[in-house]
ZAMARGU-4260 file (C-alpha; in steps of 0.2 Angstrom, whole numbers, plus 5000, padded with zeros to 4 digits):
<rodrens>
0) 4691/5001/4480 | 4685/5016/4490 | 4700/5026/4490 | 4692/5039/4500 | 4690/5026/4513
5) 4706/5024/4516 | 4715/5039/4517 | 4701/5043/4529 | 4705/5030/4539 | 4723/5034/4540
10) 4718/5052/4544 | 4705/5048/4556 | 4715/5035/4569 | 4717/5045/4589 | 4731/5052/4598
15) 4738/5045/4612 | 4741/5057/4627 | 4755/5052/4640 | 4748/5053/4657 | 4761/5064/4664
20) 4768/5077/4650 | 4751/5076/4639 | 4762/5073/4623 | 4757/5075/4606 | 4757/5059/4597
25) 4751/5061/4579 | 4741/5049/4571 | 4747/5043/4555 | 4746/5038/4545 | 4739/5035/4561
30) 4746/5050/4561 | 4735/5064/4560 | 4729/5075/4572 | 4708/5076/4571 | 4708/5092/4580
35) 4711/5084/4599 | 4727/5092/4608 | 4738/5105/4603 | 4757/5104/4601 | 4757/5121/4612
40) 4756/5109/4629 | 4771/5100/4625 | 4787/5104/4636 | 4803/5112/4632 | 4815/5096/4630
45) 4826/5095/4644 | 4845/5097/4640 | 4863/5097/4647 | 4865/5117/4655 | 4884/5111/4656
50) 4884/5113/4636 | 4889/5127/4627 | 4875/5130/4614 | 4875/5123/4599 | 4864/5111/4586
55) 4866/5099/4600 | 4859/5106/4612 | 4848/5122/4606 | 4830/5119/4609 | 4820/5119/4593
60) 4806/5129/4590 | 4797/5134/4572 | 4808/5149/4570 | 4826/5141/4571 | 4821/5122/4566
65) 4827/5120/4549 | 4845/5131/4553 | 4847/5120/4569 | 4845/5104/4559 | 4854/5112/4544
70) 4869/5111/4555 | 4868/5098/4566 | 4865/5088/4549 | 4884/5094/4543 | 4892/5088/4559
75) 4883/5072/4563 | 4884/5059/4546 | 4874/5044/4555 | 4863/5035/4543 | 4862/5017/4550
80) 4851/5015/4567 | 4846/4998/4576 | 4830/4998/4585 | 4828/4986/4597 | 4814/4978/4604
85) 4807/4961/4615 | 4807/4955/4597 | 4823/4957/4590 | 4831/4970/4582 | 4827/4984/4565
90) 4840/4989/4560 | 4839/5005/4547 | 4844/5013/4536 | 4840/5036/4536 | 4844/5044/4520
95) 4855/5056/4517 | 4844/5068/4505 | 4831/5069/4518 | 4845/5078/4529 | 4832/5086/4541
100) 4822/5072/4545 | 4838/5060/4547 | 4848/5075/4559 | 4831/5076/4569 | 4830/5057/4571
105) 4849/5054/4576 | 4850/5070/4587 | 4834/5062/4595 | 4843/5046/4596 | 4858/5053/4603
110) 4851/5062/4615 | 4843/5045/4623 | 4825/5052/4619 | 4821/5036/4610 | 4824/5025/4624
115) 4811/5031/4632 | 4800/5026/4618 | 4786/5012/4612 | 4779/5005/4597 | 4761/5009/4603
120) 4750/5009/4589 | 4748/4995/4577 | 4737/4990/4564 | 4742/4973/4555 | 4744/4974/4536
125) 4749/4992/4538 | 4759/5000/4548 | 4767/5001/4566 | 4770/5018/4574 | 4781/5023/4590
130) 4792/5037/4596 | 4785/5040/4611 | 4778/5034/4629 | 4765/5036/4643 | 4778/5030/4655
135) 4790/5044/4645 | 4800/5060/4656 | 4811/5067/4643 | 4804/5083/4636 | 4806/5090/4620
140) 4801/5109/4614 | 4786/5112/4602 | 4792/5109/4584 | 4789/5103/4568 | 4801/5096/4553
145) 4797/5104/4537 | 4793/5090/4523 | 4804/5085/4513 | 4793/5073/4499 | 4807/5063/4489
150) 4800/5055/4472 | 4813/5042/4475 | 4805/5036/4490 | 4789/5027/4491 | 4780/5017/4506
155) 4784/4999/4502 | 4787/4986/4517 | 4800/4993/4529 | 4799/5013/4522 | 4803/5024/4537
160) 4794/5040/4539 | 4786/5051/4549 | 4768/5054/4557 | 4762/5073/4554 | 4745/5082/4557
165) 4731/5084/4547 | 4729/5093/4531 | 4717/5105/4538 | 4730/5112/4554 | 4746/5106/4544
170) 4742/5111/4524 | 4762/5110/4522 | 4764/5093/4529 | 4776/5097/4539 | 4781/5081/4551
175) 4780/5076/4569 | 4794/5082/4581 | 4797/5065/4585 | 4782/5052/4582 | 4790/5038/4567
180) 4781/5024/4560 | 4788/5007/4547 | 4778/5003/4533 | 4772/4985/4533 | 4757/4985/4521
185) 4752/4968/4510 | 4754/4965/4491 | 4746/4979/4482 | 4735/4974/4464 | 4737/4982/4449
190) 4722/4991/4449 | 4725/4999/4466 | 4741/5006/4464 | 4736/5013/4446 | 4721/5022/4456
195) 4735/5028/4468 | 4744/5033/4453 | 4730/5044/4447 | 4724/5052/4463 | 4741/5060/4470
200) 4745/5064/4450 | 4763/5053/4450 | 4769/5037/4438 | 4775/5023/4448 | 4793/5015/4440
205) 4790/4996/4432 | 4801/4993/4448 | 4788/5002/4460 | 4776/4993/4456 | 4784/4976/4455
210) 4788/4980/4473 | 4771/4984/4479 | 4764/4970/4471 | 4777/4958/4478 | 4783/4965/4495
215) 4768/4975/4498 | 4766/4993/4505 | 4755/5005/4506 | 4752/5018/4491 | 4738/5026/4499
220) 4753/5037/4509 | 4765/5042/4494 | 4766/5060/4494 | 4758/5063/4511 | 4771/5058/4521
225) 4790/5061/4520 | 4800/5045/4521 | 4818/5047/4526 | 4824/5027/4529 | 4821/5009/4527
230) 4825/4993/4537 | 4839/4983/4532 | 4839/4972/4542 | 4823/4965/4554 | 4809/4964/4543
235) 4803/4950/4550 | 4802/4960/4568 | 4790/4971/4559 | 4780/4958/4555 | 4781/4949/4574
240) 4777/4969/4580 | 4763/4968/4569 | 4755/4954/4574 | 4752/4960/4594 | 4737/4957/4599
245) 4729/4975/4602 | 4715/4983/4609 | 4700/4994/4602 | 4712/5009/4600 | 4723/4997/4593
250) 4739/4998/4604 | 4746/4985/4610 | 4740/4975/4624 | 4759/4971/4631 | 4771/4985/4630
255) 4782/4985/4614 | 4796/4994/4624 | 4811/5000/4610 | 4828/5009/4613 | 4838/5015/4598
260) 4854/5017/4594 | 4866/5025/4582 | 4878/5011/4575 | 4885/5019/4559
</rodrens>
C-alpha cells in the first residue's frame, strides 16, 4: 500500500466555488485547500439586527471564535441532529468533548444555515461531504474552528468531522467554518491499519481495529481531522448517498439537497 498516495489524494480533491457568494468549501478530506481561493472573500453571515448580541448572534471571526463558541457551547446542550435528505434521514449524534465543533454545528443548524446546504462531493468507499451550496444566500463571516483531536474518536463508518485546509496554509488543523463530511470507508486489513498505526505515531484499541476490519473506515484521516459525531441512525442513507452517480469532479450528478435539524 502506498500510503503517500492516499493522503495525497485526500489532500489534493478541488474546491467548489458557489456562483453567487464564491464560498470556500474545503476539500477534505476532500477537504483541503491546494492553494485555490481564500477564506478572505467569504461574506459576513447575515444575522437578526433585532437581537441583542450575544453567542447567537455575534459574528465570528479569528479573534473571538473560540470565547463565542466557549459560551454558546454552555447555553445550547444539543448533541442529536437529523439530516435529512431525497434518501432518507441521518440521524447523529455531536459529542459533548468536542464542545466547539458541536456549538459551531448546532448554532449553524439553528440558524437555518444548513438548509440551504448539499452533499456535493462524493467519492464511494470513502466519504461524503456537504455543508454548503452553489444555490446558497446565507452568509457566514471568515472563521475557522480550532482542532480539537480526540484519541477517542477514530474515522470508522458514519464518524462525523470536519473538512479543514491544507497543512501548508493551516499547520494547526484548525477546521472549516462550516464544510462536514460522514465517514463511509470499506473494511480495512490488518496490515493497513497497522501502517496507519505507524505513520501518525498511535496504537489502535483491539476494538479499533475490529471496527475498521468489520465496519470499515478510513485510518488514513485519524489525527488529521477532528471528529465531533457519529450517525446513529441512517447508515444505510450514507451508503444510498454514496452510490450517486457523479461527475469528473466527483459531485453529484442530481442534487443531494439536505436540511438539518436539532431534535435533542
Amino acid at each position: 500500500m502506498n500510503l503517500n498516495k492516499k493522503a495525497i489524494a485526500v489532500k489534493n480533491l478541488p474546491f467548489k466555488f458557489s456562483l453567487n457568494n464564491i464560498f470556500l468549501i474545503l476539500n477534505i478530506l476532500f477537504i483541503v485547500a491546494c492553494g485555490q481561493k481564500q477564506e478572505s472573500i467569504v461574506s459576513e453571515m447575515e444575522l437578526s439586527a433585532a437581537l441583542s448580541p450575544s453567542s447567537d448572534t455575534i459574528p465570528l471571526s479569528p479573534g473571538n471564535v473560540r470565547d463565542v463558541l466557549t459560551d454558546y457551547a454552555k447555553n445550547h446542550p444539543d448533541s442529536i441532529a437529523v439530516i435529512s435528505t431525497r434518501h432518507g434521514n441521518i440521524k447523529v449524534r455531536l459529542y459533548k468533548d468536542t464542545p466547539l465543533h458541536r456549538a459551531n454545528f448546532v448554532r449553524l443548524t439553528k440558524s437555518g444555515f444548513y438548509n440551504q446546504g448539499e452533499f456535493y462531493r462524493v467519492v464511494k468507499g470513502f466519504a461524503i461531504q456537504g455543508g454548503d451550496s452553489d444555490n446558497r444566500t446565507m452568509k457566514q463571516t471568515v472563521y475557522k474552528i480550532p482542532q480539537e483531536f480526540n484519541r477517542k474518536y477514530i474515522h470508522k463508518k458514519g464518524a462525523l468531522a470536519m473538512a479543514r485546509y491544507g497543512d501548508e496554509q493551516n499547520p494547526d488543523k484548525e477546521s472549516s467554518s462550516h464544510n462536514f463530511y460522514i465517514v463511509q470507508g470499506e473494511p480495512v486489513p490488518l496490515h493497513e491499519i497497522r501502517a496507519w498505526e505507524e505513520k501518525h505515531g498511535i496504537k489502535y484499541t483491539p476494538e479499533e481495529v475490529k471496527l475498521y476490519q468489520t465496519i470499515g473506515g478510513e485510518p488514513s484521516l485519524d489525527t488529521e481531522y477532528t471528529v465531533f459525531g457519529e450517525v446513529i441512525e441512517g447508515l444505510d442513507v450514507v451508503d444510498k448517498i454514496a452510490n450517486e452517480p457523479v461527475d469528473a469532479s466527483s459531485w453529484p450528478r442530481q442534487s443531494v439537497l439536505h436540511t438539518i435539524k436539532m431534535v435533542e
